[in-house]
Structures are given as structure tokens and as C-alpha cells.
ZAMARLUM-263362 format. One record per atom (N, C-alpha, C, O): residue number from 1; residue in one letter; y, x, z; atom name. Coordinates in Angstrom, 3 decimals, m for minus. Layout:
BEGIN
 num residu        v        u        w atome
 NUM      A        Y        X        Z    CA
...
//
This chain:
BEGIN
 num residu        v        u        w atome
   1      X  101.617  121.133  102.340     N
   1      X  101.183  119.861  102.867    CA
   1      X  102.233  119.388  103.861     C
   1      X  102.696  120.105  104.748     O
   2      X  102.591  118.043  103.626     N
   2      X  103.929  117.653  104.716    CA
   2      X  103.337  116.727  104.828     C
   2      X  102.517  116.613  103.917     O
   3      X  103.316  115.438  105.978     N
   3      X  103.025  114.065  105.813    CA
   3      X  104.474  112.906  106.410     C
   3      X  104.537  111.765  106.867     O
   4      X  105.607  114.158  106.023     N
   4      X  107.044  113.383  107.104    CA
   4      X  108.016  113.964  105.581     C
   4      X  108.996  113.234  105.431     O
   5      X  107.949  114.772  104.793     N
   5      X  108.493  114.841  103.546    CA
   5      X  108.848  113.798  103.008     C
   5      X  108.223  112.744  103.130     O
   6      X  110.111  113.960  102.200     N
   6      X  110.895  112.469  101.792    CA
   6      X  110.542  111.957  100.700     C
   6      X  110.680  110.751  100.498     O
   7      X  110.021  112.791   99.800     N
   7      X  108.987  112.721   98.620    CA
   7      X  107.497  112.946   99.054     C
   7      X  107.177  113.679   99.990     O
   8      X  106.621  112.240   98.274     N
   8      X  105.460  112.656   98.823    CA
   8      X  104.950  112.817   97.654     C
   8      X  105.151  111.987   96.767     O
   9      X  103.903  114.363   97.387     N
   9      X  103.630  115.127   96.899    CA
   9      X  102.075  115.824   97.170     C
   9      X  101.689  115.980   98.328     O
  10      X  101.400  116.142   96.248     N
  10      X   99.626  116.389   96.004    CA
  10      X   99.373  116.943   97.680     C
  10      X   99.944  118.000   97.950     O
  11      X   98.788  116.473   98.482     N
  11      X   98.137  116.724   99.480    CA
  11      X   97.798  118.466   99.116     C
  11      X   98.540  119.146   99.825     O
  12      X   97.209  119.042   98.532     N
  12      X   96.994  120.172   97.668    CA
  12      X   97.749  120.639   96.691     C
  12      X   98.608  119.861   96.275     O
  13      X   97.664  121.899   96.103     N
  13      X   98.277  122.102   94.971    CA
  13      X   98.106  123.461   94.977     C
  13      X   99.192  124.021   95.129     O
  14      X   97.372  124.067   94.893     N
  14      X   96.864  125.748   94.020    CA
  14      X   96.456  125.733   92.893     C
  14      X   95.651  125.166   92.155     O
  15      X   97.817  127.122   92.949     N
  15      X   98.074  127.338   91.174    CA
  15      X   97.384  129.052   91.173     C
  15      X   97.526  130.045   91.886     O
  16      X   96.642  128.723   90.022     N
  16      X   96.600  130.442   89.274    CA
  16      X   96.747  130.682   88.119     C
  16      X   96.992  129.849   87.246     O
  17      X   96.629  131.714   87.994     N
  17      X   97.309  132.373   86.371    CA
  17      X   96.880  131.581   84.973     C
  17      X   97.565  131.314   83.985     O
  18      X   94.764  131.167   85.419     N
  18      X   94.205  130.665   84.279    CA
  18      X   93.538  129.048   84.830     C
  18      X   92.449  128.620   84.448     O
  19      X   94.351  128.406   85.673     N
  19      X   93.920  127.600   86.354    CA
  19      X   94.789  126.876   87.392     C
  19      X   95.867  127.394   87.684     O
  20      X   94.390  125.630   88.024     N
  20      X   94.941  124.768   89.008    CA
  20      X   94.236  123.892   89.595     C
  20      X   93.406  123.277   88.925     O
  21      X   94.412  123.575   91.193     N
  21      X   93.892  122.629   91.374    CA
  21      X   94.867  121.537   92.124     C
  21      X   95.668  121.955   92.960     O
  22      X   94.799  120.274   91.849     N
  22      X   95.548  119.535   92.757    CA
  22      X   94.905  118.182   93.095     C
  22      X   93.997  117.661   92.447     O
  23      X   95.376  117.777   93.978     N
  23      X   94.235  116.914   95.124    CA
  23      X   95.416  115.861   96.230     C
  23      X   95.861  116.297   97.291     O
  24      X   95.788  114.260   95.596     N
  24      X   96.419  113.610   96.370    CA
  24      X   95.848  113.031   97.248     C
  24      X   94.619  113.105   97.257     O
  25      X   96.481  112.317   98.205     N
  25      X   95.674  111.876   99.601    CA
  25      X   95.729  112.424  100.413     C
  25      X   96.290  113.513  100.539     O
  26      X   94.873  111.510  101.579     N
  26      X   94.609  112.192  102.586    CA
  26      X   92.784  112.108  102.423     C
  26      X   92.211  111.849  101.365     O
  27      X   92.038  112.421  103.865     N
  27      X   91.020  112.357  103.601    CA
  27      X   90.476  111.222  104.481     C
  27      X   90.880  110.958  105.613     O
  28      X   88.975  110.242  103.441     N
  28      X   89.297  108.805  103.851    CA
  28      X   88.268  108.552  105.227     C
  28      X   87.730  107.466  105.443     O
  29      X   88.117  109.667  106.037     N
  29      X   87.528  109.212  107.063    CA
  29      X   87.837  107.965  108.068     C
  29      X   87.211  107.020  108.547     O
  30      X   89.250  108.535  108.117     N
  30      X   90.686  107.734  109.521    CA
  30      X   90.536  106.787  108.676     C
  30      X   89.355  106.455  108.778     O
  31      X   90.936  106.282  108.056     N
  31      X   90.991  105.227  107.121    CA
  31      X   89.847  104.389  106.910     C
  31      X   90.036  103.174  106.950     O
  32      X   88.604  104.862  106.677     N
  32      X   87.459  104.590  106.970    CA
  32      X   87.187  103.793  108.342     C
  32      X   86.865  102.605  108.336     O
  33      X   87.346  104.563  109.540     N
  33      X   87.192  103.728  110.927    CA
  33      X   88.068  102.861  111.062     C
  33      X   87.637  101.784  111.473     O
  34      X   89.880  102.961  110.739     N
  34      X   90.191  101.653  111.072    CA
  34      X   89.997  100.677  110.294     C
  34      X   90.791   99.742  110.406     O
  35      X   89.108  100.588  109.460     N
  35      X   88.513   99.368  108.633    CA
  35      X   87.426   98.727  108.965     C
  35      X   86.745   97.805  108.518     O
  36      X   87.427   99.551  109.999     N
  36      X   85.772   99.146  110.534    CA
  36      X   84.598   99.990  109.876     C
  36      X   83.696   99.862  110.704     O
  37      X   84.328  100.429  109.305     N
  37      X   83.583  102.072  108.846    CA
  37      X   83.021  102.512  110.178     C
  37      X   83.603  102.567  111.261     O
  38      X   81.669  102.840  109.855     N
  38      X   81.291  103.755  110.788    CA
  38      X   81.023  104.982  110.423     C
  38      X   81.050  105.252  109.222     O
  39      X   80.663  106.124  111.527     N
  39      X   80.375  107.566  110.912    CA
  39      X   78.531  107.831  110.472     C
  39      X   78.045  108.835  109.950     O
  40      X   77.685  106.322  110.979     N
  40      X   76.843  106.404  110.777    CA
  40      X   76.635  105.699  109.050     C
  40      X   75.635  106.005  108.400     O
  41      X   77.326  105.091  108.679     N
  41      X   77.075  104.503  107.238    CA
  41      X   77.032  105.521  105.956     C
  41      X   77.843  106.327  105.500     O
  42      X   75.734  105.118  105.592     N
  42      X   75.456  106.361  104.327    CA
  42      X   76.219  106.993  103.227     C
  42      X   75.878  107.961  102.547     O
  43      X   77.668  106.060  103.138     N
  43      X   78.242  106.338  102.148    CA
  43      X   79.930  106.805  103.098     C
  43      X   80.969  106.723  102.443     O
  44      X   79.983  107.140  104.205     N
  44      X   81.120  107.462  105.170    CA
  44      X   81.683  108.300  104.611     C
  44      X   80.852  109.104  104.190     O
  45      X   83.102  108.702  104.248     N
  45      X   83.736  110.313  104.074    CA
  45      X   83.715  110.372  102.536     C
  45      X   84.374  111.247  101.976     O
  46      X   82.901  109.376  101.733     N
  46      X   82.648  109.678  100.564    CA
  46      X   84.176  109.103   99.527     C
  46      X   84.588  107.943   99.509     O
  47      X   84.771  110.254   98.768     N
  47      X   86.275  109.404   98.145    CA
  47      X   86.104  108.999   97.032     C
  47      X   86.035  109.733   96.047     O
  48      X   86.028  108.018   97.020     N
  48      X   86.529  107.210   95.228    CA
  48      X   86.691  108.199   93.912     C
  48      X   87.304  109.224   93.610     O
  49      X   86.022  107.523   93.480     N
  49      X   86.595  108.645   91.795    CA
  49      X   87.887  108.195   91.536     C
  49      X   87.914  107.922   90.336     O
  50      X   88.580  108.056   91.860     N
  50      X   89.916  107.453   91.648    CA
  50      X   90.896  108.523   92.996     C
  50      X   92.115  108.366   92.941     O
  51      X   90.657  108.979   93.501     N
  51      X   91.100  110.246   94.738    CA
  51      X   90.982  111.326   94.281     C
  51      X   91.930  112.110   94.321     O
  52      X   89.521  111.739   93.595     N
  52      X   89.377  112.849   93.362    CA
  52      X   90.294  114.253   93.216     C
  52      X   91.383  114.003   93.733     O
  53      X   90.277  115.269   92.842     N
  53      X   91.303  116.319   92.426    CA
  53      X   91.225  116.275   91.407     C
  53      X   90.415  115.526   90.862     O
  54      X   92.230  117.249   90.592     N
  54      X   91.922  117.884   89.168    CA
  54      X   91.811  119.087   89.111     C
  54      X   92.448  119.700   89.967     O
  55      X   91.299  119.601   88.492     N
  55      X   91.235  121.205   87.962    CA
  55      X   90.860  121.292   86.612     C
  55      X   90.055  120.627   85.960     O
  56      X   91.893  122.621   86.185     N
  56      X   92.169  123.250   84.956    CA
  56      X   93.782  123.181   84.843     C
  56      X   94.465  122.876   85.821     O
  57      X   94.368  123.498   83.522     N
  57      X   95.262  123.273   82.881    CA
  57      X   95.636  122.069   82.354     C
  57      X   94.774  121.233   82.082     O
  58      X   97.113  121.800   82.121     N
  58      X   97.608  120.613   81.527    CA
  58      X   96.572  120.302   80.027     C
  58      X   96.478  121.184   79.173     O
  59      X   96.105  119.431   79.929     N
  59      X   96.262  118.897   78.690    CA
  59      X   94.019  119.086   78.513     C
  59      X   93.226  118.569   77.726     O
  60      X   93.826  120.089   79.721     N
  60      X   92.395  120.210   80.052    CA
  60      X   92.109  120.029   81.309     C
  60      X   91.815  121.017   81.982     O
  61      X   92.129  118.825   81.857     N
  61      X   92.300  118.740   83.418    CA
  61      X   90.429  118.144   83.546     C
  61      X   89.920  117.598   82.567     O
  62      X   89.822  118.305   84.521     N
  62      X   88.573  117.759   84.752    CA
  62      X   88.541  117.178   86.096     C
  62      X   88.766  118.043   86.943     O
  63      X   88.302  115.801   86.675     N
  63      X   88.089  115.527   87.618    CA
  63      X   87.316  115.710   88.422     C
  63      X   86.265  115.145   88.119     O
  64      X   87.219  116.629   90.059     N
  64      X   86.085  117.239   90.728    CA
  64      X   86.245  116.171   92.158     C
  64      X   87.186  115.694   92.792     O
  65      X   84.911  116.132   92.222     N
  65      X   85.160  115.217   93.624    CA
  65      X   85.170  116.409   94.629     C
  65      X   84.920  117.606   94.486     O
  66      X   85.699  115.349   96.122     N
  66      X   85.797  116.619   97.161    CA
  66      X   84.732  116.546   97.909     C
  66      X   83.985  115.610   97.627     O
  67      X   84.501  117.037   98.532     N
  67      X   83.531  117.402   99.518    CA
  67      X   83.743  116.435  100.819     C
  67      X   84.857  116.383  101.340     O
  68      X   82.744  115.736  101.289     N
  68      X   82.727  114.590  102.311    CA
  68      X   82.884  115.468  103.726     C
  68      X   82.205  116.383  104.191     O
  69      X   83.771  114.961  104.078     N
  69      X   84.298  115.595  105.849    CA
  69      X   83.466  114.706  106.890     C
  69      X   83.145  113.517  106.903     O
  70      X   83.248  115.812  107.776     N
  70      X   82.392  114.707  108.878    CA
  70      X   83.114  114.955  110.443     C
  70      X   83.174  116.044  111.014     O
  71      X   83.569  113.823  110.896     N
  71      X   84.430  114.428  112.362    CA
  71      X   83.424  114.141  113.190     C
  71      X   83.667  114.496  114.343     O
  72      X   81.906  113.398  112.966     N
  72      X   81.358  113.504  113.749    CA
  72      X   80.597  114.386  113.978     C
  72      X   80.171  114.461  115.130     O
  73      X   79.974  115.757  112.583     N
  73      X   79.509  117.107  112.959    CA
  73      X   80.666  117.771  113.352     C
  73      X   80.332  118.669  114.125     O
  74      X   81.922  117.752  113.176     N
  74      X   83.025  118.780  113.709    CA
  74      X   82.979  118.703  115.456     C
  74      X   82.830  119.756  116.076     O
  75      X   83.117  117.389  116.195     N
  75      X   82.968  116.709  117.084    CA
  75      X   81.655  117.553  118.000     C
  75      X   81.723  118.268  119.000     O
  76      X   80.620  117.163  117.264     N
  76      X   79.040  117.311  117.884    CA
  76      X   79.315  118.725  118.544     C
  76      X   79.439  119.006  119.736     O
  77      X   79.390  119.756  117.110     N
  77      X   79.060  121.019  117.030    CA
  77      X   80.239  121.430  118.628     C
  77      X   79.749  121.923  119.644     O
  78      X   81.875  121.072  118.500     N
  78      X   82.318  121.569  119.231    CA
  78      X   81.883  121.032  120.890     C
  78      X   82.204  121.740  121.845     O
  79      X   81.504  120.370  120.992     N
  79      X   81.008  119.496  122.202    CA
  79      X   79.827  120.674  122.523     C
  79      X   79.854  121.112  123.673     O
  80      X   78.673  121.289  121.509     N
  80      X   77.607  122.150  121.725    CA
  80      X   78.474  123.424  122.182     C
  80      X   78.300  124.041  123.232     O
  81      X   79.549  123.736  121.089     N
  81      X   79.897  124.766  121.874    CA
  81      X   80.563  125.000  123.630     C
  81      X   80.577  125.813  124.554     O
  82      X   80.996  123.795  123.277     N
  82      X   81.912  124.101  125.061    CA
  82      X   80.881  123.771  125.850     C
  82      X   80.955  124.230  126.990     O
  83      X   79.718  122.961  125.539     N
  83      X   78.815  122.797  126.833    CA
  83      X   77.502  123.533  126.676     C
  83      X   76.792  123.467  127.680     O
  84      X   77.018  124.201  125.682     N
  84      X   76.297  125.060  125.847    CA
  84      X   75.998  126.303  125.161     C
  84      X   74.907  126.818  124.916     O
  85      X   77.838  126.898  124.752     N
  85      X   77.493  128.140  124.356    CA
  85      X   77.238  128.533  122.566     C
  85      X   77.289  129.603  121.960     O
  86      X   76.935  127.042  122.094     N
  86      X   76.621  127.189  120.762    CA
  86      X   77.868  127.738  119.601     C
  86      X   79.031  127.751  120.003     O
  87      X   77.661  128.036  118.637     N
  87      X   78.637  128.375  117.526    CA
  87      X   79.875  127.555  117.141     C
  87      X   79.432  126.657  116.425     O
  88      X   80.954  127.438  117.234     N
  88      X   82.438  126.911  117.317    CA
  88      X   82.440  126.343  115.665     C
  88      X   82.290  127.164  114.761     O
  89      X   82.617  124.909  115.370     N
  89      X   82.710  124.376  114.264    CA
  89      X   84.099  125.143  113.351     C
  89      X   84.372  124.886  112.178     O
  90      X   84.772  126.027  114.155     N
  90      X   85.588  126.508  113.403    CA
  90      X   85.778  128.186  113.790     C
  90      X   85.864  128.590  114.950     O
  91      X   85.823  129.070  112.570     N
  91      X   85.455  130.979  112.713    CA
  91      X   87.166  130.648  113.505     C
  91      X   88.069  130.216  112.789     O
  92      X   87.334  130.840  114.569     N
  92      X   88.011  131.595  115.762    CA
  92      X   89.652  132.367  114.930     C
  92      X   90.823  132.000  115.023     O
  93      X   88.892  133.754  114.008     N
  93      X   90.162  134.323  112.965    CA
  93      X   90.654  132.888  112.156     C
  93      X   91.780  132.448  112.388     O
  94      X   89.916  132.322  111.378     N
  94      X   90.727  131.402  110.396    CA
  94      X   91.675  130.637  111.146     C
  94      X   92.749  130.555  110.551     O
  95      X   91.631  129.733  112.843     N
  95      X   92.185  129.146  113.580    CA
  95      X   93.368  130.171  113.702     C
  95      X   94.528  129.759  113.719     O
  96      X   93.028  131.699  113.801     N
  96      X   93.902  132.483  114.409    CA
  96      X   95.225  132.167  113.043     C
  96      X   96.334  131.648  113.173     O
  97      X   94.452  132.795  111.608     N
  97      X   95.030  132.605  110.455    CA
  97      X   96.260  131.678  110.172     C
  97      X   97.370  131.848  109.669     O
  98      X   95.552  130.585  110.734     N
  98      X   96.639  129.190  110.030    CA
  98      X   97.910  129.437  111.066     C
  98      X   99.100  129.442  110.750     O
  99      X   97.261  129.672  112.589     N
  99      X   98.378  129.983  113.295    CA
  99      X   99.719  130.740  112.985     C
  99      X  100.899  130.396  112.902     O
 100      X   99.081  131.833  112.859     N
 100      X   99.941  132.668  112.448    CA
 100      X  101.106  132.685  111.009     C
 100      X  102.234  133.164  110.894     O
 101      X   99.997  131.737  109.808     N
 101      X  100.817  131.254  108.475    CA
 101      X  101.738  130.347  108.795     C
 101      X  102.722  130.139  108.085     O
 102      X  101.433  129.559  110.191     N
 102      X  102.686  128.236  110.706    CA
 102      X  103.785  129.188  111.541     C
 102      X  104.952  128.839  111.365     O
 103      X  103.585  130.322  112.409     N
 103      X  104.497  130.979  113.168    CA
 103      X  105.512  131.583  111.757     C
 103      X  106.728  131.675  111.929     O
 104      X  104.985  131.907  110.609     N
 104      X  105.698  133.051  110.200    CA
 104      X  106.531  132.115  109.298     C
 104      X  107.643  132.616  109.134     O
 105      X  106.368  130.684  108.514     N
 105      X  106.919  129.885  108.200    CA
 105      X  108.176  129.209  109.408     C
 105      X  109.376  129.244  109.135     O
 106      X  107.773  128.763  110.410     N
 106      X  108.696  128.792  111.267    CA
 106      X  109.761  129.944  111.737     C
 106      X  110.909  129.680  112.093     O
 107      X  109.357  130.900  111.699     N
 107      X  110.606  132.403  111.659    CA
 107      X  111.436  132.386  110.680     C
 107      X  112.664  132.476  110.692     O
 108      X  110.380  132.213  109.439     N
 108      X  111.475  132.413  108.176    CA
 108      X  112.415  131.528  107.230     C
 108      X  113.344  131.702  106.442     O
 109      X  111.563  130.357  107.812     N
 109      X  112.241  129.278  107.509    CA
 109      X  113.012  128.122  109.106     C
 109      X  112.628  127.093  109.663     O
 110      X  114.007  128.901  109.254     N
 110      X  114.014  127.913  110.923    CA
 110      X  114.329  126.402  110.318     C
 110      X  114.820  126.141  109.220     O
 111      X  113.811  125.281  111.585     N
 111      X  114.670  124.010  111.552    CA
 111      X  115.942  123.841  111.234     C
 111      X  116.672  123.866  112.225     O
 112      X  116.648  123.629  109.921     N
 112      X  117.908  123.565  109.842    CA
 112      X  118.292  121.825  111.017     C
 112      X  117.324  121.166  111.396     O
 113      X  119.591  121.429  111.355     N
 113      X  119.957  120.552  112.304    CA
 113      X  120.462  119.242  111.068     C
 113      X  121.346  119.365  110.221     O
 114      X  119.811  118.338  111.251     N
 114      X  120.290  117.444  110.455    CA
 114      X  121.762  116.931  110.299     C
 114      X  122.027  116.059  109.472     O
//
């Protein structure tokens, strides 16, 4: 995922042996509010069949919709946690995870100097 890449390329893209999935875009929340969208409107977060991903193989691809993001339960939940203790909208290791997949990409791949 890049969003400063000179080509721009599937937001997603996992490959396996008997399978694939790939998924362009971004996700249409942001996009949503500066249009005037609210997080209360029944159809908020929801992407177009025209966004969707694909999965399968070339030539057997099936269109899957994604799953609607909400920044206002991400928001809520973390607001519960810092003010009263409640469960962290995000498991703590996975935060640790990504960290660590961005440190070890940065080691092994340094900033070359333009």
C-alpha cells in the first residue's frame, strides 16, 4: 500500500497458491464527510459495487464487497478506553505487529536519496 507511489496500484493485493484477492481505493468514509456525509446516515462507509474487490483466479474472478468501516465506533470505543478503562478498538500486539513490519521494511529497504 503506497498513497505517494508514482504508479498507483490495488490498495490490496494478496496472492495465494489457489487464490487472490485485490481491492482498489481507498476507503469511502473521508470522502464521505467531505461531501457532506454524515457518520449518522444509514448507508455511511457503505462502497459501491463498482469499488468492490475481486477474488479468485484470472478468468474466475467474483466480486466481494468490503466490509463498512466506522471511525465513529473506532473513535467512541477509544475515547471509552482512555477515559474509562474499557477495551482498546485495536489488540495492542497487532499495533505492535504493523510496527515492527514498517521498522523491518525501513532497515532493509533504506530511503535511497533522490
Amino acid at each position: 500500500m503506497n498513497a505517494v507511489a508514482a504508479q498507483v496500484g490495488p490498495r490490496f493485493h494478496v496472492l495465494g497458491s489457489q487464490s487472490a484477492y485485490t481491492k482498489w481505493g481507498l476507503d469511502p468514509q473521508e470522502a464521505a464527510l467531505k461531501s457532506g456525509a454524515r457518520p449518522t446516515d444509514p448507508r455511511f462507509g457503505e462502497q459501491p459495487e463498482s469499488s468492490w474487490g475481486h477474488l479468485g483466479v484470472d478468468g474466475s474472478l467474483r466480486a466481494v464487497p468490503g466490509l463498512s468501516g466506522s471511525y465513529a465506533t473506532f473513535y467512541r470505543l477509544l475515547a471509552d478506553a482512555l477515559l474509562r478503562g474499557g477495551p482498546l478498538p485495536v489488540d495492542v500486539r497487532d499495533a505492535a505487529s504493523v510496527i515492527a513490519t514498517i521498522e523491518a521494511i525501513h532497515r532493509d529497504f533504506p530511503a535511497r536519496s533522490a
